[in-house]
Each structure stands twice: as structure tokens, then as C-alpha cells.
C-alpha positions in Angstrom: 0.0 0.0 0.0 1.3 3.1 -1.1 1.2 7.0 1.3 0.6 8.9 -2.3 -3.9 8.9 -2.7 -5.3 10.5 -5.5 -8.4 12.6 -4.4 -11.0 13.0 -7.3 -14.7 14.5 -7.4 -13.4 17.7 -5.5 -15.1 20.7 -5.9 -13.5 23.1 -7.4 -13.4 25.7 -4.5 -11.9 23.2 -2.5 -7.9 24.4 -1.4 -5.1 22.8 0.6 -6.0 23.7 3.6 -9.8 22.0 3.5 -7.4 19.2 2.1 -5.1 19.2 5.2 -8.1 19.5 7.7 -10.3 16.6 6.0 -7.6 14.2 6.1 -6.1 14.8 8.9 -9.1 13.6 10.7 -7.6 10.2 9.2 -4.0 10.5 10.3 -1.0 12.5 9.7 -1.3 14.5 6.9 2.6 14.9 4.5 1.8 16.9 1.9 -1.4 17.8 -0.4 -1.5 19.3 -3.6 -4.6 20.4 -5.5 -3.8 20.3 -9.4 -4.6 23.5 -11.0 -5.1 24.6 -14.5 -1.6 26.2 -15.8 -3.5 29.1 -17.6 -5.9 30.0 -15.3 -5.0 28.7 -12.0 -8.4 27.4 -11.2 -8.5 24.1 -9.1 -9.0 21.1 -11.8 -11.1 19.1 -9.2 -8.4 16.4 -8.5 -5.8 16.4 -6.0 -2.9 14.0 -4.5 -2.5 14.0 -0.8 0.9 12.1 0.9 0.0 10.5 4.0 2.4 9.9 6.8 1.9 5.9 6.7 0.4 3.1 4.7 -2.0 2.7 7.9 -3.1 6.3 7.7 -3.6 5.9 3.8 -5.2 2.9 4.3 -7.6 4.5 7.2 -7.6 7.6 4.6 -9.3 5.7 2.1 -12.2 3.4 4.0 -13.0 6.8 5.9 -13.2 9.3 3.1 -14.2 7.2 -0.4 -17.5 8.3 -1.1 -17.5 11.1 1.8 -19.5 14.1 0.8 -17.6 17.1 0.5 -18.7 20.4 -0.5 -22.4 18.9 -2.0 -19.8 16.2 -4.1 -19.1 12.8 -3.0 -15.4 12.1 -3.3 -12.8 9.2 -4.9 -10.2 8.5 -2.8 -7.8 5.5 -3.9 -4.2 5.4 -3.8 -2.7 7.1 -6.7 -0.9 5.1 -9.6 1.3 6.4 -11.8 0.3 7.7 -15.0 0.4 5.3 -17.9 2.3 6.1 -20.7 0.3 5.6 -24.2 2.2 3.8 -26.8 2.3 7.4 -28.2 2.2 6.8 -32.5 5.0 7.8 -34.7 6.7 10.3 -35.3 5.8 13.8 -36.0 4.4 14.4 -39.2 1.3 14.4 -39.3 -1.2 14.9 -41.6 -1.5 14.5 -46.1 0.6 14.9 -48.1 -0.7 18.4 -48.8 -2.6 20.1 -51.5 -0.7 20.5 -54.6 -1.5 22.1 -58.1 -2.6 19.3 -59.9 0.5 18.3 -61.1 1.1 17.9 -64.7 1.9 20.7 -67.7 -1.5 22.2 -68.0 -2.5 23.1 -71.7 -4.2 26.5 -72.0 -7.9 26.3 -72.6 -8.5 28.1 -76.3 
């Protein structure tokens, strides 16, 4: 059992420190951080929260899965790492491109 939980459903008002307080009810409490949008640094309603032992995790998870936070019911499971797609080839995408209808063209008399 892993200390990292991924904490999904959250509203997007929710901060760290609602974060902190809500699971620290289950134990000690490392680190959390709320993933925010880059451009406009609104909360993205996901967040990964580092608890101070697998127990705490573990009591993290059978306490708050499904706990109704801020009118949303939240997903809390321990976080996996993100699975890399095969990811196609290489670049260059797309035709290839328009052209001018090749050929010598004759005029039209």
C-alpha cells in the first residue's frame, strides 16, 4: 500500500488547507496538492495528498471514499502512476498536402 492517494470528485473551491483538515481527521497529513489549471489557475477538481503511513492511507481511504464534501461525494484510492500511451510515430502528421494538380497544364482556347 502506497502514502501517495489521488483525491478526485473535489469541488473546485476546495484548497489545501480544506485538504489538510479533511484528512487529517484520518491521520497525519505529508503533503497535499490540488492540481490546478496552468493558464488559469483554477483548481481542476483532482488532488494528490501524501499521508504519513500506509495505515493512515489505508484509514484515509475506508474513511473518506465516497465522503460528501462540499455537496460532491469524493474518490479516494491510492494514486498510480500515469500510464504512458504507446504514443504513435513520429511527428508528421497529416496529407501529403494540396498540390497544383500536377502535370503541364494546356491552355484552354
Amino acid at each position: 500500500m502506497a502514502r501517495k492517494l489521488y483525491v478526485g470528485n473535489l469541488p473546485y473551491s476546495a484548497g489545501e488547507q480544506d485538504l489538510q483538515e479533511l484528512f487529517g481527521s484520518a491521520g497525519t497529513v505529508e503533503s497535499v496538492n490540488v492540481m490546478r489549471d496552468q493558464a488559469t489557475g483554477r483548481a481542476r477538481g483532482f488532488a494528490f495528498v501524501e499521508m504519513g503511513s500506509d495505515e493512515d492511507a489505508q484509514n484515509a481511504i475506508q474513511k473518506l471514499n465516497n465522503y460528501s464534501f462540499g455537496g460532491r461525494n469524493l474518490t479516494v484510492n491510492e494514486a498510480r502512476p500515469k500510464e504512458r500511451t504507446g504514443g504513435g510515430g513520429g511527428g508528421f502528421g497529416g496529407g501529403g498536402g494540396g498540390g497544383r494538380g500536377g502535370g503541364r497544364r494546356e491552355p484552354r482556347w
